[in-house]
Residue, then its C-alpha position, 0 to 999 in steps of 0.5 A: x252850070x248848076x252841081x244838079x245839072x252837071x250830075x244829070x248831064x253825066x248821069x245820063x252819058x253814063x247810063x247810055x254807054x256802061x251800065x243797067x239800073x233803073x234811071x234816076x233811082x235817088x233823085x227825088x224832088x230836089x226842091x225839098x234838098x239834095x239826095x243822099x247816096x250811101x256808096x259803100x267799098x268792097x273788103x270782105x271783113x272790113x265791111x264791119x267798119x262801114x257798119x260802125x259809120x252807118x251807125x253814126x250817120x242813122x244817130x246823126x239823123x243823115x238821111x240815105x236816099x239810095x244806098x250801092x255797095x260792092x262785095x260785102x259792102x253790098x251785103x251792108x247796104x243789101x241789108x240796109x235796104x232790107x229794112x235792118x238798122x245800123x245796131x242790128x247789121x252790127x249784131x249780124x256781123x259780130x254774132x255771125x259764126x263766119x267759119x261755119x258760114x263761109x266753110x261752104x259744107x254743110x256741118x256734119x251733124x246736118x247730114x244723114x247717117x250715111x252721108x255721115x259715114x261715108x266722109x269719115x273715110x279721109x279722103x280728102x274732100x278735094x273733088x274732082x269732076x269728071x264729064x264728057x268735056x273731060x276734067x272739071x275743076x271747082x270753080x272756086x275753093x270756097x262753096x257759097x252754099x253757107x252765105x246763100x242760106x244765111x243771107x236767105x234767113x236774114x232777108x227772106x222777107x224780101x221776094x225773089x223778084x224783088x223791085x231794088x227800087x221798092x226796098x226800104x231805100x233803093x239799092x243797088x249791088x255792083x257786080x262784074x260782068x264776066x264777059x265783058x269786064x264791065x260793072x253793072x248794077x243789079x237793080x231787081x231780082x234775087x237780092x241774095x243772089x245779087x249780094x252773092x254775085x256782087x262778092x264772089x271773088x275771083x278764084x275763091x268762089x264760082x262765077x255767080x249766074x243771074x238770068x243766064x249771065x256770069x257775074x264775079x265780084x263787083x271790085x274788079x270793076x268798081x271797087x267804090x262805085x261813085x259811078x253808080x250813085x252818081x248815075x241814080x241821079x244822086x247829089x250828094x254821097x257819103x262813101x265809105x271805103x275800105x280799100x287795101x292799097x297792094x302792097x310792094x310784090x315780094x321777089x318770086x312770088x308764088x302762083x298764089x300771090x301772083x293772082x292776089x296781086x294782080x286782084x289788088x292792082x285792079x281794084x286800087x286802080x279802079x278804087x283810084x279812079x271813083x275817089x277822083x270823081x268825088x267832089x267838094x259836096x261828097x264825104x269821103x269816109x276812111x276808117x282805120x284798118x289797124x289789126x284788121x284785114x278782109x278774113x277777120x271776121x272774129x274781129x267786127x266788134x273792132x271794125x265796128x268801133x273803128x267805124x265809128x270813130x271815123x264817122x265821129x271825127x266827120x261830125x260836123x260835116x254829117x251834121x250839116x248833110x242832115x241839115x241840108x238833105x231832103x227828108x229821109x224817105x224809107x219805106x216800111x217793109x215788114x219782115x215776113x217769117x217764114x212760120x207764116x208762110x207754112x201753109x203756102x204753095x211750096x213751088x220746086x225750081x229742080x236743076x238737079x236729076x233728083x226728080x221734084x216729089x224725092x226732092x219735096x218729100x226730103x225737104x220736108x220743110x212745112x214742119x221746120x217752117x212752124x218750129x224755127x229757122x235753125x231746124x230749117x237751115x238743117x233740113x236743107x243741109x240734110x237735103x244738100x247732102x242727100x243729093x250731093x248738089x251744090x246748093x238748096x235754099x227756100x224762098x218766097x216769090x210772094x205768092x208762096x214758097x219756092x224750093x231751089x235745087x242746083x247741082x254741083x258745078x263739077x256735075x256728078x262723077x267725081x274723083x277724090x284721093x288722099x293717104x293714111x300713114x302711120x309710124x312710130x320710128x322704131x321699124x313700124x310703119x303703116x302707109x296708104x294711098x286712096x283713090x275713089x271715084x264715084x258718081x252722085x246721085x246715081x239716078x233720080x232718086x239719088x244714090x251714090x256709085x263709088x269704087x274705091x281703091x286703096x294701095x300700100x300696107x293694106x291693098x283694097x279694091x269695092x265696088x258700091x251701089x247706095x240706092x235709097x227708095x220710099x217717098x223721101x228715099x230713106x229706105x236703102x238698099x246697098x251691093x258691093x264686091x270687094x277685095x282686101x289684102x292686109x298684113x297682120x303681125x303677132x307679137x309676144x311681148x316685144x318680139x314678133x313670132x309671125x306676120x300674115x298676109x290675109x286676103x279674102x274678097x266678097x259680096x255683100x248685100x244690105x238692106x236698112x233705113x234711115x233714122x232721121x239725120x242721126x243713125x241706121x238701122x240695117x241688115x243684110x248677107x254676105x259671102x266671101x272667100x279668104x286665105x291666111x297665111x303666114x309669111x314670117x314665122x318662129x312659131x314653125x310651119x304654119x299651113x295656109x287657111x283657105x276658107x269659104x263662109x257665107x252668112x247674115x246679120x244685122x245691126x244699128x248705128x248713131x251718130x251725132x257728133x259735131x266732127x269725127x276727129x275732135x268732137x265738141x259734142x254729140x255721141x256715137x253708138x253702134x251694134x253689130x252681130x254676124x252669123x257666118x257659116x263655113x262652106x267646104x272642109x276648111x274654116x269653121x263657123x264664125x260669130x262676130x259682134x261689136x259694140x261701141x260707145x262714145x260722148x264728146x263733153x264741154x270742160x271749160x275751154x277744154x272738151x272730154x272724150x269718153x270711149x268704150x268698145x268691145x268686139x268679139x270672133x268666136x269660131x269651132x276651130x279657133x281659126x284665125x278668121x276675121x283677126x280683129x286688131x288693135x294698136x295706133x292713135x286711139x286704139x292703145x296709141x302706144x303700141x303700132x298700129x295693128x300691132x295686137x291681134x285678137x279674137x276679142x276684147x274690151x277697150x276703154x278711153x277718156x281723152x281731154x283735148x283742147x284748141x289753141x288756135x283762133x277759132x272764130x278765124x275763117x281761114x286756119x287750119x284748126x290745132x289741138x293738144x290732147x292728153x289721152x288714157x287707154x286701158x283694154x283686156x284682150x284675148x288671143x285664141x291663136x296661142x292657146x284656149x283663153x290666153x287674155x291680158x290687161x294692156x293699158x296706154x297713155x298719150x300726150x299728142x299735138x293734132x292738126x285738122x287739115x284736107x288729108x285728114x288728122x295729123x297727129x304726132x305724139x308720145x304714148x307710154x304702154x305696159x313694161x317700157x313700150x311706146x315712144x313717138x308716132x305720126x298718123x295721118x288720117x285715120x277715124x273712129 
């Protein structure tokens, strides 16, 4: 029996009883020569050495008549088909910021002013989703909006209903029907979607949905698909595979490394069984994996080269498949820019409650179109972020341009959590416990609902209605009720005199619009009813103030910095002035302004933070009204945090800070080093006209960037002895 009947005879029993493809996709006309597959594994980073043997394979003139890939070996052979060469696939991997793209959040310096604003809160980030089905949980920890963008820019050329046969080779992406179990391979369509499909591992993304079925990573079913090729009717196959055999389990191991495991079992099982159908006419191509592993992508430089030498070695081999293939039968395919579709019909596919002109008007993307891919990619975050929706992505059909909106897989209400601490180890401390729920977008034309609770040394409840309107809703208007408690202590030297407990609860009412991506401008009433008094005192008897005020002002803000901790780049500005006016016999007329300023630098590996601020709360009776209070991490780091009240001051810092660990890893958790210098002149009406004074700090710290926020434990050193070591956790500008 002939190798090409043998190959027809199961190509066919295995289209009839397990998978969806086009027939006979690689076979040719065998009277000119065999027909090659490229069968290419799943391993996440790995994939760089698939790319180093292709390069070999392209310079050894080795025809690839059809190419099937699993997970990111399907984002290879995706691109492959796409028309990009070896050398260039090489560069995508090795030049990709991996980080940023599998972070799934859209940088910050993409989002809005207010969207902006609204994550410096710290807390946490882990949503939760709340529906009438009850408690929805992400469905993966990793979001795949990062790769959904990237994959769209390298291959917009291709259109969303894309025939995979009619690429430069055909091509098929192997994924995991959820239901069943079964591979399958995705023959047309969306190529990005079937590449995303084809990768999204179990538990670290969400199930991925392609003509109303669920598909996860095609490594549970066919870690190598053999399978495949040799259904499309292939001859011979080059695979190339990266496949990590489980190692032995651990004793106890933990719910994590129980489910990893299990993933890794099922894979090299399957794996197993597809090497088992390679016969002696197929190449089997196993790369070292040595300093590797499927999370460093820091590392495709290497994976590449390993790559390579594998193939090399396989030389002769390679050479005689050239030799005895048919000819090679890619197609052209020309790379559309999107620049050349900026006058084509912008068609919205809108799974959102965001109505389709909002959607439009936000996007704003003709303009990006004509200017570059880069001012697109953050046009479509800014959108992403707009509307908390779970992914935005641009994309040609072929007869114009399709906007594609979904919303998030936990839907709109959502509960977040997280703490603020702080503590300095000598009796003063500081702790928090946050809580907010809120729903996004609050109607069709966005907005966000939040109330958000706030439980320990400060108590704090509010109630926040953001309600953008004007075509692309960047005019806003914003009510909110709130109550606050918080202790404030006054210090003379290193003795305490008095600690307060100030409580006030209010509404506020603000009107303002947004500047572009980077700031607000905004102005607005509030009126509030506060109570002071003391709970501590050696100053003698104090009586409470109790005092009603009402009033208006307004104000701008920017910002641009690239992350709120530990900035690379970019600056923050602000200015705020407030007219508050004493209703009843109690409290008297208040004025507070503020301003601020801040820039991020690059030094070298090293970056400078330069600070400075000043605030001001000026009243007929020197009451202590609106206390503003300094002290903690950035604020004199070496006294505790709130230890310094004051009715004004000028605060000035430079801060160098440094990362020590890997940044170009995906999967770490980001750690600093930092030398800081402060220096303030204060003022402190409440003893006295004009009593002021110079203060100046100094703090050595090591930082960690993590869900809670920063963590930072450090040393600070202050004026006649004051300072030693302080914890804070969470905490912002």
């Amino acid at each position: 029996m002939s190798l090409s009947f043998f190959r027809a005879a199961l190509s066919g029993l295995l289209l009839a009883t397990s998978f969806t493809m086009s027939a006979q996709a690689c076979d040719f006309d065998d009277a000119d020569g065999p027909d090659v597959a490229l069968v290419l594994s799943g391993g996440g980073a790995l994939a760089s050495t698939q790319i180093g043997a292709l390069k070999v394979i392209e310079e050894l003139g080795v025809p690839v008549h059809c190419v099937v890939g699993t997970s990111m070996g399907a984002v290879v052979g995706g691109l492959y088909a796409s028309g990009y060469s070896a050398a260039e696939i090489a560069d995508i991997f090795v030049y990709t910021d991996w980080a940023e793209v599998l972070g799934g959040r859209p940088p910050r310096e993409d989002q809005s002013y207010l969207q902006s604003e609204r994550s410096a809160d710290y807390l946490t980030g882990a949503l939760i989703g709340l529906g009438d089905d009850g408690i929805r949980l992400p469905g993966g920890i990793r979001s795949m909006r990062g790769l959904r963008r990237h994959f769209r820019q390298l291959t917009f050329h291709v259109p969303l209903d894309a025939d995979f046969d009619a690429l430069a080779v055909p091509y098929r992406a192997v994924v995991t029907d959820f239901a069943t179990g079964d591979p399958v391979a995705l023959s047309s369509g969306d190529l990005v979607q079937a590449m995303l499909a084809s990768m999204a591992v179990p538990g670290a993304f969400q199930p991925r949905e392609i003509d109303g079925a669920l598909y996860v990573d095609g490594g549970m079913a066919a870690q190598l698909p053999v399978q495949m090729a040799q259904a499309m009717g292939a001859d011979i196959i080059i695979a190339i595979d990266t496949t990590v055999e489980p190692p032995a389990p651990t004793a106890s191991p933990s719910m994590a490394d129980t489910l990893q495991q299990l993933i890794r079992v099922s894979v090299w099982r399957n794996r197993q069984e597809d090497v088992a159908r390679l016969d002696g006419d197929d190449l089997l191509l196993s790369p070292s994996l040595e300093g590797l592993s499927t999370t460093t992508f820091e590392r495709a430089s290497r994976g590449v080269a390993a790559g390579e030498q594998e193939a090399r070695r396989h030389e002769t081999r390679l050479r005689a498949i050239a030799d005895l293939a048919a000819p090679r039968r890619t197609r052209d395919i020309a790379r559309t820019h999107p620049a050349q579709m900026a006058d084509a019909e912008l068609r919205v596919i809108n799974n959102t409650p965001l109505n389709d002109t909002l959607l439009s008007a936000r996007a704003n993307v003709r303009p990006a179109l004509e200017d570059d891919e880069a001012l697109l990619s953050r046009r479509l975050n800014a959108l992403t972020a707009f509307g908390a929706l779970g992914e935005a992505d641009l994309a040609q059909d072929g007869q114009g341009l399709v906007l594609m909106v979904d919303e998030r897989d936990i839907g709109r209400s959502q509960l977040e959590g997280g703490v603020r601490l702080s503590n300095t180890f000598a009796g003063d401390s500081t702790f928090s416990v946050l809580a907010r729920y809120s729903r996004r977008p609050f109607s069709h034309h966005g907005g966000d609902f939040s109330l958000s609770l706030e439980l320990g040394t400060t108590n704090g409840l509010e109630a926040v209605l953001q309600q953008p309107f004007g075509a692309a809703g960047r005019y806003f208007y914003e009510p909110s009720l709130y109550y606050e408690g918080e202790q404030i202590p006054l210090n003379i030297g290193d003795l305490r005199v008095a600690e307060f407990w100030d409580q006030k609860a209010g509404a506020r009412l603000r009107f303002g619009r947004e500047l572009g991506d980077w700031g607000v401008v905004y102005a607005g009433g509030e009126m509030r009813r506060g109570r002071t008094e003391s709970k501590v005192s050696l100053l003698g008897e104090l009586d409470p103030l109790v005092y009603t005020l009402a009033g208006f002002g307004g104000g701008v803000r920017v910002d641009t910095l690239d992350h709120v901790s530990w900035p690379t780049h970019g600056m923050a500005l602000s200015g705020e002035a407030f007219q508050l006016y004493s209703i009843g016999d109690e409290g008297s007329d208040t004025v507070q302004l503020q301003a601020s300023a801040l820039r991020a630098f690059a030094l070298g590996q090293s970056h400078l933070l330069a600070s400075v601020r000043a605030g001001e709360v000026r009243n007929a009776n020197d009451d202590p009204i609106d206390l503003i209070t300094l002290g903690g991490f950035r604020s004199l780091s070496a006294y505790a945090q709130n230890a310094i009240p004051t009715n004004g001051y000028v605060y000035g810092s430079l801060e160098a800070y440094q990362r020590l660990d890997r940044t170009g890893a995906v999967f770490n958790m980001p750690v600093y080093v930092g030398l800081l210098l402060e220096a303030a002149h204060v003022e402190l009406d409440i003893l006295g006209p004009g009593e002021a004074g110079a203060t100046y700090s100094g703090a050595v710290y090591l930082g960690l960037d993590t869900v809670l926020g920063p963590v930072i434990l450090g040393g600070g050193v202050g004026e006649e002895g004051a300072g030693g070591v302080f914890l804070h956790v969470g905490g912002s500008f």
